[in-house]
C-alpha positions as CSV (number, residue, x, y, z in Angstrom):
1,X,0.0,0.0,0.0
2,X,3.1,2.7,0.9
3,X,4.4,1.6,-2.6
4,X,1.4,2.7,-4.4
5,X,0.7,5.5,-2.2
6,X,4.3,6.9,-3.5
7,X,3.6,6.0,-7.1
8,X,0.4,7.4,-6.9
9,X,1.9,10.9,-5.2
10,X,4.5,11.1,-7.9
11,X,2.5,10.9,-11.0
12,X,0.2,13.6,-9.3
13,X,3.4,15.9,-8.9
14,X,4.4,15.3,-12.4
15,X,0.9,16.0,-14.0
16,X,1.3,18.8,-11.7
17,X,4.8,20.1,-13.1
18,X,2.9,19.2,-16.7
19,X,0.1,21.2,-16.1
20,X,2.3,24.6,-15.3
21,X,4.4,24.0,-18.7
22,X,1.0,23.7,-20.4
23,X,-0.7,26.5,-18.9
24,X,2.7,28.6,-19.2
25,X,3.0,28.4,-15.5
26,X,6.9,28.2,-13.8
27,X,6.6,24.8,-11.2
28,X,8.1,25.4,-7.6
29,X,10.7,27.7,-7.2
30,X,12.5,24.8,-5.1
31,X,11.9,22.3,-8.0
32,X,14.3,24.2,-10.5
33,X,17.5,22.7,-12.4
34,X,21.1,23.3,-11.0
35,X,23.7,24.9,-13.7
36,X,25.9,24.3,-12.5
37,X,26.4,22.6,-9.1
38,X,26.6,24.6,-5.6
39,X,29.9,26.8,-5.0
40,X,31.9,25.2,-3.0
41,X,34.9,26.4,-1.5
42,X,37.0,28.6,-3.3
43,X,34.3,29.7,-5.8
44,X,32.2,32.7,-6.2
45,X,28.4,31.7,-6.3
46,X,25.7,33.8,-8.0
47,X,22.0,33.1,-7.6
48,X,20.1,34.0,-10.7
49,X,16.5,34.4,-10.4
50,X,14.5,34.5,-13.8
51,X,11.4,34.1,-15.6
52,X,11.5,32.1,-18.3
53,X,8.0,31.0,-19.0
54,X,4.4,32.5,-19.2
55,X,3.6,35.9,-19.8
56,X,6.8,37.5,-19.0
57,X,8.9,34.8,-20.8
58,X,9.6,36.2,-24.1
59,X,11.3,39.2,-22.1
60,X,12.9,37.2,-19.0
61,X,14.7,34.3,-21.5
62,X,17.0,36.4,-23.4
63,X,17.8,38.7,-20.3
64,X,18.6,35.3,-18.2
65,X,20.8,34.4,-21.5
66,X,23.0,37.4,-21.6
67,X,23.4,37.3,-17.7
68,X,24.6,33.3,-17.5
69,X,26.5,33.5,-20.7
70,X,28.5,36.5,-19.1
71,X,29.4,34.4,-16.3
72,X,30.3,31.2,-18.9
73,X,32.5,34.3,-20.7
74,X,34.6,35.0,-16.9
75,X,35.3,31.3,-16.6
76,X,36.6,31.2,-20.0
77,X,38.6,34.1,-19.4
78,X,40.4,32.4,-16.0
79,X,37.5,33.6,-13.3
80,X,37.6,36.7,-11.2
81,X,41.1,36.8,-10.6
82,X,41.5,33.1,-10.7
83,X,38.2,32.4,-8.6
84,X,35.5,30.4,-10.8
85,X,32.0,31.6,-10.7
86,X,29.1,28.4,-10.1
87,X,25.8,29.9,-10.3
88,X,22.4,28.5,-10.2
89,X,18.9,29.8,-12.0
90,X,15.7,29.8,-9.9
91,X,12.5,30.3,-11.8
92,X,9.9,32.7,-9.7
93,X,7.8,33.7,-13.2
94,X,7.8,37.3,-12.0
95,X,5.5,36.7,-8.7
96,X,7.0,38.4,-5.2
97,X,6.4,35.2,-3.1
98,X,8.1,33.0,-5.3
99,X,10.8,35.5,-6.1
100,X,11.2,35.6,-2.3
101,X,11.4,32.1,-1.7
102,X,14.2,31.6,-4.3
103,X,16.0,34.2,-2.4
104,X,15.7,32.5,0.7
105,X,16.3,28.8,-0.7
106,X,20.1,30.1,-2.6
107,X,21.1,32.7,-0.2
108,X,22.8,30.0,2.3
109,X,25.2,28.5,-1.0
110,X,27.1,31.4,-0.8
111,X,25.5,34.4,-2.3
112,X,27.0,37.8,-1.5
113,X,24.8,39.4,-4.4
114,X,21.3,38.9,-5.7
115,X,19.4,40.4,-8.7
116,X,15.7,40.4,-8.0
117,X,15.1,41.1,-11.8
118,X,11.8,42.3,-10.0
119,X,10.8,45.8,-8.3
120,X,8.4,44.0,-5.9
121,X,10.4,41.4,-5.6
122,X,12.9,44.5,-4.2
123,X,10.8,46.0,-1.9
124,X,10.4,42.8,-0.2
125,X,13.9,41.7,-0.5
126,X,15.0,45.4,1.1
127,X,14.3,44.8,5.0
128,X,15.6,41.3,4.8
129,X,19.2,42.2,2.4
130,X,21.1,44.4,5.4
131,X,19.9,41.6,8.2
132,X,21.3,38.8,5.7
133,X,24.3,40.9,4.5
134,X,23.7,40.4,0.5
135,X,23.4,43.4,-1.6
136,X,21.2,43.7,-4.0
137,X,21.3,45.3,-7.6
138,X,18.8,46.1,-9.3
139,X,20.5,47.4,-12.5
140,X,17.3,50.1,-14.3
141,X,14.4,49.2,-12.0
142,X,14.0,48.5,-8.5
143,X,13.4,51.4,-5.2
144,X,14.3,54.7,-6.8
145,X,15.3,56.1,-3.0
146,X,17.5,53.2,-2.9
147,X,20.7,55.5,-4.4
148,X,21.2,56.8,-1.0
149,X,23.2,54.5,0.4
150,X,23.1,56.1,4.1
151,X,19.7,54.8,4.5
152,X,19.9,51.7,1.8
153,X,23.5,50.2,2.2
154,X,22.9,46.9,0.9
155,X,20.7,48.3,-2.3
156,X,22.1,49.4,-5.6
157,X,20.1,50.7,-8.0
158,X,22.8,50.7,-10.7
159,X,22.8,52.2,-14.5
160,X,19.3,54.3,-13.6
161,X,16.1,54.2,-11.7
162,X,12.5,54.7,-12.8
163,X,13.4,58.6,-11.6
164,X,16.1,58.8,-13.8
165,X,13.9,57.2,-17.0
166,X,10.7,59.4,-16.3
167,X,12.8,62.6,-16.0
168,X,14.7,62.1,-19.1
169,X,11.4,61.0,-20.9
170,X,10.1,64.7,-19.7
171,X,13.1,66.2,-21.3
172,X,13.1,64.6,-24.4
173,X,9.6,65.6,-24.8
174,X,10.4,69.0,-23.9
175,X,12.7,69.5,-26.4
176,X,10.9,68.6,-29.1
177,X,8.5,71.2,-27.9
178,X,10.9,73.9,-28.1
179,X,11.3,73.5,-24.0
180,X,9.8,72.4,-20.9
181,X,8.1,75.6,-20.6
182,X,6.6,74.7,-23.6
183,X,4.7,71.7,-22.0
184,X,2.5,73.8,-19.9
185,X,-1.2,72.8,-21.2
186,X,0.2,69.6,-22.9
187,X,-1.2,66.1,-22.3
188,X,1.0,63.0,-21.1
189,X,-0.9,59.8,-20.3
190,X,1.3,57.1,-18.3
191,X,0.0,53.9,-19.2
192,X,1.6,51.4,-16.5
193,X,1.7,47.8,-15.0
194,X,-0.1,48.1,-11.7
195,X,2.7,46.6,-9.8
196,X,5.7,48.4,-7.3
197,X,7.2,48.1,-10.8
198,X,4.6,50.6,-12.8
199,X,4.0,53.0,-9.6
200,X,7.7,54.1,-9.5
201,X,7.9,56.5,-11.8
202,X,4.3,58.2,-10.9
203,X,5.9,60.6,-8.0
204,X,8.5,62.2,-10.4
205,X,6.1,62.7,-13.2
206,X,3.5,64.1,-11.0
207,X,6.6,66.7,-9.5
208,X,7.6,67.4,-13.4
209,X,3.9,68.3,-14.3
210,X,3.4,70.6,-11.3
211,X,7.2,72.4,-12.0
212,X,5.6,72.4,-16.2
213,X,2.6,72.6,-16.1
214,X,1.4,69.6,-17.9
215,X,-1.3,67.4,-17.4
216,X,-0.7,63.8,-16.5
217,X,-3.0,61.0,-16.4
218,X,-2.1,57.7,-14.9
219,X,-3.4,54.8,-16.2
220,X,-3.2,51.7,-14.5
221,X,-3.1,47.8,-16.1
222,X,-3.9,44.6,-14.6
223,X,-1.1,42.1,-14.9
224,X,-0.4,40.4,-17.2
225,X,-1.8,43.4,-19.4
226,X,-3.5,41.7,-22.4
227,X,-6.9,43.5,-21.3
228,X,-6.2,47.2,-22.5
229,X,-9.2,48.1,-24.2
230,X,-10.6,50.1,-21.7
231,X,-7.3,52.2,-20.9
232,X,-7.0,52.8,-25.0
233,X,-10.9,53.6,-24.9
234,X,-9.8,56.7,-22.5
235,X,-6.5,57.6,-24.4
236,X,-8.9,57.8,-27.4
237,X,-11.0,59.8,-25.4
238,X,-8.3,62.2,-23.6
239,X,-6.4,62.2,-26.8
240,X,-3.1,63.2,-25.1
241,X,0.3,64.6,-27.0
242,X,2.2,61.7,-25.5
243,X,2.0,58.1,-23.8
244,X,4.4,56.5,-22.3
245,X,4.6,53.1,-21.4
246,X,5.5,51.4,-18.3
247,X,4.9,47.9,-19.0
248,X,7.1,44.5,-19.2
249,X,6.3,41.0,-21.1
250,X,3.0,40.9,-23.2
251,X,1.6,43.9,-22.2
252,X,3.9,46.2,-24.6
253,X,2.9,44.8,-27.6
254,X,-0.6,44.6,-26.4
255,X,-0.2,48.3,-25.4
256,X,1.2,48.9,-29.4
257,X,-1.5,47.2,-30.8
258,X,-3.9,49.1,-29.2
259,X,-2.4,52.2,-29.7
260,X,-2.9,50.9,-34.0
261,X,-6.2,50.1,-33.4
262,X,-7.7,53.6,-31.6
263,X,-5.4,55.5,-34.2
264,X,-2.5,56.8,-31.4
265,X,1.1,57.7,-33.8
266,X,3.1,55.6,-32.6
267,X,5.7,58.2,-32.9
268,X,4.1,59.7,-29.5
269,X,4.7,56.4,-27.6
270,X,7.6,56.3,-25.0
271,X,8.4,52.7,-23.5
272,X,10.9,52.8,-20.4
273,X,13.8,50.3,-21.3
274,X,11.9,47.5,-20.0
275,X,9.1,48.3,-22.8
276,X,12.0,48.8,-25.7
277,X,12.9,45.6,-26.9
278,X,13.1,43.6,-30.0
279,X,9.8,41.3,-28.2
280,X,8.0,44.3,-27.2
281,X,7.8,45.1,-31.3
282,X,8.0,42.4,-33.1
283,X,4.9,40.6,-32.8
284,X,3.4,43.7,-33.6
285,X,5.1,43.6,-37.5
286,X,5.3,46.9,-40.1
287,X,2.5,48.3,-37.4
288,X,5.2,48.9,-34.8
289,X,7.0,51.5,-36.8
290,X,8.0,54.4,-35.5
291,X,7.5,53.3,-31.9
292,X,10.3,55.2,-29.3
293,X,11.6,53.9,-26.0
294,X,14.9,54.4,-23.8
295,X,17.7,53.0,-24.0
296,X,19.7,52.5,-21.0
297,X,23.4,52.7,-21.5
298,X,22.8,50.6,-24.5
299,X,21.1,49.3,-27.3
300,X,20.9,46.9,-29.8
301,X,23.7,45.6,-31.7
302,X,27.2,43.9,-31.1
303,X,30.6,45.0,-29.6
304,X,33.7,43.2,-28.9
305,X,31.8,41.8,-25.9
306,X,29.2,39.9,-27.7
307,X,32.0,38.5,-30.3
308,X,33.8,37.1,-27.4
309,X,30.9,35.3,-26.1
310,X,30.0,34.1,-29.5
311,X,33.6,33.0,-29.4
312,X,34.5,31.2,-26.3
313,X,30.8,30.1,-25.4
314,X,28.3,29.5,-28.0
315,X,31.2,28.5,-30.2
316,X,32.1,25.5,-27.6
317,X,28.9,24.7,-27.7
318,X,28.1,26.2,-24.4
319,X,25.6,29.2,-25.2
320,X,22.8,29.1,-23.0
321,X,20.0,30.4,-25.6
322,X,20.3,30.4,-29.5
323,X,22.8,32.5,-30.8
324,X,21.2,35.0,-33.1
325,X,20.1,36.8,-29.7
326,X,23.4,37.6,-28.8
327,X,23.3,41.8,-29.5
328,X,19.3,42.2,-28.9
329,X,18.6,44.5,-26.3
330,X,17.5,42.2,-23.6
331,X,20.6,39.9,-24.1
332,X,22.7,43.1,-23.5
333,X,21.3,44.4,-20.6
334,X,21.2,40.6,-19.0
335,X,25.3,40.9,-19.9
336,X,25.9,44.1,-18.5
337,X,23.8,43.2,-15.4
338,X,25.8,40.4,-14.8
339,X,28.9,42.1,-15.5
340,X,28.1,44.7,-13.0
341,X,28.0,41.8,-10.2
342,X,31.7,41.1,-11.5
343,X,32.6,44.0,-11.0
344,X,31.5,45.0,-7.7
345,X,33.3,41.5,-6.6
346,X,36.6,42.1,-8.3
347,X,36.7,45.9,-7.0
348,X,36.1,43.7,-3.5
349,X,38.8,41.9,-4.1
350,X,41.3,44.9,-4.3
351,X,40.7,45.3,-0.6
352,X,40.1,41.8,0.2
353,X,42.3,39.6,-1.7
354,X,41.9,37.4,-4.4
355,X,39.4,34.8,-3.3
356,X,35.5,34.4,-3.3
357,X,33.8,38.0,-1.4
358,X,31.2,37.7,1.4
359,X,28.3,39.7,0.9
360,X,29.3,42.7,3.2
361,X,32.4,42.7,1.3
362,X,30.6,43.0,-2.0
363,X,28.8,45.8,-0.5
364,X,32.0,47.7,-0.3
365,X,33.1,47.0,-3.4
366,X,29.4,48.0,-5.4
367,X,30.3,50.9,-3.3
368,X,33.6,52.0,-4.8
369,X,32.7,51.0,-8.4
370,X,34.5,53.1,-10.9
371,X,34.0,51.7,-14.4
372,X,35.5,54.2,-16.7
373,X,36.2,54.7,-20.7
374,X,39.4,52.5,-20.1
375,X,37.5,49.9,-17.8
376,X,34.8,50.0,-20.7
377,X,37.2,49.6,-23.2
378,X,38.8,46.5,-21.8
379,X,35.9,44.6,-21.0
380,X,35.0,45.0,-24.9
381,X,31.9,47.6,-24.6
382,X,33.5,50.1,-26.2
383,X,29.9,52.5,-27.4
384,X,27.8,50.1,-25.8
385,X,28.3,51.2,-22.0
386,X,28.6,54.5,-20.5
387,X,31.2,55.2,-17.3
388,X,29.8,54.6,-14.1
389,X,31.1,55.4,-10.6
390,X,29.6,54.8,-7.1
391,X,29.9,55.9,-3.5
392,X,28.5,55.5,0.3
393,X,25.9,58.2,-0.7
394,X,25.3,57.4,-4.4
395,X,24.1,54.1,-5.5
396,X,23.2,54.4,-9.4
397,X,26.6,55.4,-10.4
398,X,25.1,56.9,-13.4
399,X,22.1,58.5,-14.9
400,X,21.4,58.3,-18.4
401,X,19.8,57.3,-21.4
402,X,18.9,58.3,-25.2
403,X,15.8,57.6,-27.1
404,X,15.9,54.7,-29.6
405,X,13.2,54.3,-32.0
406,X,12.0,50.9,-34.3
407,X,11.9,51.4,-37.8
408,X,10.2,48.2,-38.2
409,X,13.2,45.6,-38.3
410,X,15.6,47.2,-35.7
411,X,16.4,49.8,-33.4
412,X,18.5,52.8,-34.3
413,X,19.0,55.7,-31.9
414,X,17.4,59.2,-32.4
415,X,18.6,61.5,-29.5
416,X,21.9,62.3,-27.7
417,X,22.7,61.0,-24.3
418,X,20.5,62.5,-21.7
419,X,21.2,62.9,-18.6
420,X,18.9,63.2,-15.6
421,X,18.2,66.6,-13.6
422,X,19.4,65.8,-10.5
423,X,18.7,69.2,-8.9
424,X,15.0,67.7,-8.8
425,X,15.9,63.9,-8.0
426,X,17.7,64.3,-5.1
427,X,15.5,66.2,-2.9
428,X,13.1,63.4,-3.9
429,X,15.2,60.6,-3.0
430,X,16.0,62.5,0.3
431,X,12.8,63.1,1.4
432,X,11.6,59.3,0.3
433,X,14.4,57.8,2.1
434,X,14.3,59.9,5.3
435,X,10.5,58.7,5.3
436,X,11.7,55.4,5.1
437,X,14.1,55.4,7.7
438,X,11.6,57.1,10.4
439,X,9.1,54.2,9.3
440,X,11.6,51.4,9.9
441,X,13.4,53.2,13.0
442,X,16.6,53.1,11.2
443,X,19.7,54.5,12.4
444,X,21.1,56.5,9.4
445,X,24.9,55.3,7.9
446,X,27.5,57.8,8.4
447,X,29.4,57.8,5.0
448,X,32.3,59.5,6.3
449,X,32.8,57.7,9.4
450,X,33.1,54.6,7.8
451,X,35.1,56.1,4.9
452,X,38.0,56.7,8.0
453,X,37.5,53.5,9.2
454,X,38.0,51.7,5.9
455,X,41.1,54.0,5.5
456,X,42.9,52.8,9.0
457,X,42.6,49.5,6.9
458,X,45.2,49.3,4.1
459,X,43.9,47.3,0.9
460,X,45.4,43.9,0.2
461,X,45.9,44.1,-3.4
462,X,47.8,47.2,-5.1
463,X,46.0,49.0,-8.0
């Protein structure tokens, strides 16, 4: 009777595990395939958390691509500093609980950096990340009040936040008015995930249109976003000057294709970079044309970087998706997220020595990043990636972007860099962040306190 009782429970988890593939539903975080095994000792061990099926699939796969890949291209290339990266993937299809149960589940191998790849997945992660000692990045999305690193230590925000992409959006629209002041009396509709993820970049946007005097509408989208009609029925309706578009997975193209269908140019659409990617347009065809959205220190297209992967991975046989996505925009910013992890480990190890980093000791070195033209240069991402630079108070490192625009097969680029106006960010991120802190009876970081500290402490490695 045990015997059959067992048989009986493992057919029912497999028709289980059969039914989520079928209904394009991830199983079990804890069920999820090892690649490769566990670090052990003397090896640097990365968690990465993705989605790779249902509605945010299309998106998640070729970011989870670039991001292992990257870490296949280090081994090839001797490590970090001789120490071998083993990482493992986690599959949370985009839902906090699950996103939060990976964390806890891969945390104890080792992990001295996560990447949500989630904003709410962020926001839950942040109480728990300075308890546990793992920093987290969260390269273009993520707590926009996370940059200040006196009341955030273990968050980093890195290459932008949802501040950063909303204000640049404002400028760019601005300029093709002739100047913000030329926005007072114009229309800008946000069309937006409802989700932490959507929200973020309402409170700048609202502080633009006061200091502008535009009028912005916020229009909100159940997840996964293929129901729009209603929202499109009230764009038609307002008829704004410009929509921009918050949204991730199915819910961009579903957002273009109602934007053909109640007559909106798509000329006057603005994704963020998580709604300005090759699947965010092409299941949308010729219709798509015209279509803008930021790009975030990159775009589409192939520098030294990507030949090197295409060389010592996928030529080996070792490429973890097909090769023809190698250079889509995704793909990119999956590489240069994982590179970013790198890099805050082997700026670690300057201090520490030349072995695998704890967490708190990744912290540091996320902290004193300073990826310049040279660095950019020698890591092969020469045009692609812009200089970036961290410190105890400043946790993005960088803040900009430039407008990128389909023309129906691929992206080309259409503006200059921007760069965000910080004079109105940072009393934003100050007063967030001091809100925070009073909510969760924080003791503030004293940046230069700990800077004299560090400094009593010679570092182990020369530069």
């Amino acid at each position: 009777m045990a015997v059959l009782q067992r048989k009986k429970a493992l057919i029912a988890a497999l028709a289980g595990i059969a039914a989520a593939v079928t209904l394009g539903v991830s199983a079990p975080a804890a069920a999820q395939t090892k690649a490769p095994a566990a670090a052990g000792k003397g090896e640097q061990f990365f968690p990465v958390l993705v989605y790779r099926t249902g509605a945010y699939g299309p998106n998640g796969n070729p970011w989870a691509n670039g991001f292992i890949d990257y870490l296949k291209l280090v081994n090839a290339q001797g490590g970090i500093n001789g120490v071998k990266i083993t990482w493992e993937e986690c599959e949370f299809g985009y839902a906090t609980d699950r996103g939060v149960e990976c964390y806890e589940r891969l945390k104890s191998k080792g992990a001295a950096i996560v990447q949500p790849l989630s904003t709410g997945v962020t926001f839950a992660l942040t109480d728990k990340a300075p308890v546990d000692k793992i920093a987290l990045i969260t390269a273009g999305y993520g707590r926009a009040d996370s940059v200040e690193g006196e009341v955030f230590p273990y968050n980093f925000p890195l290459m932008g936040t949802y501040w950063s992409a909303a204000d640049i959006l404002v400028q760019h629209v601005g300029k093709l008015n002739g100047g913000l002041d030329k926005l007072k009396g114009k229309k800008i509709a946000l069309v937006y995930l409802d989700s932490p993820y959507g929200k973020e970049p309402i409170a700048l946007l609202t502080e633009r249109s006061k200091l502008h005097g535009f009028e912005l509408t916020t229009l909100p989208v159940t997840s996964p976003g293929v129901e729009q009609k209603s929202t499109w029925l009230q764009i038609r309706q307002n008829r704004p000057d410009y929509v921009f578009l918050w949204g991730w997975g199915v819910m961009n193209s579903t957002a273009i294709r109602e934007a053909v269908a109640t007559g909106f140019p798509r000329d006057r659409m603005y994704g963020v970079w998580w709604a300005a990617a090759e699947p965010d347009v092409t299941p949308v065809g010729a219709d798509a044309k015209g279509y803008n959205g930021l790009a975030m220190q990159h775009g589409a297209g192939r520098a030294k970087m990507h030949e090197d992967i295409l060389k010592l991975v996928h030529a080996k046989g070792q490429g973890t998706g097909p090769q023809e996505e190698v250079g889509t925009v995704l793909y990119t910013r999956g590489m240069i997220s994982s590179l970013l992890g790198v890099e805050g480990i082997r700026q670690a190890q300057l201090r520490y020595g030349n072995r695998p980093i704890t967490g708190e000791e990744a912290r540091y070195g996320l902290e004193n990043l300073n990826i310049d033209t040279k660095r950019i240069d020698a890591l092969g991402l020469t045009g692609v990636m812009r200089p970036l630079a961290t410190n105890c108070r400043d946790h993005e490192g960088a803040h900009v972007a430039r407008i990128q625009q389909w023309d129906g097969t691929k992206w080309g680029f259409t503006s200059e860099w921007y760069e965000a106006d910080m004079q109105i960010i940072r009393p934003m991120i100050r007063d967030s962040s001091a809100r925070y802190a009073a909510e969760k009876k924080l003791t503030r970081r004293s940046c230069e306190a700990e800077m004299k500290e560090v400094a009593k402490t010679p570092a182990v490695v020369k530069k």
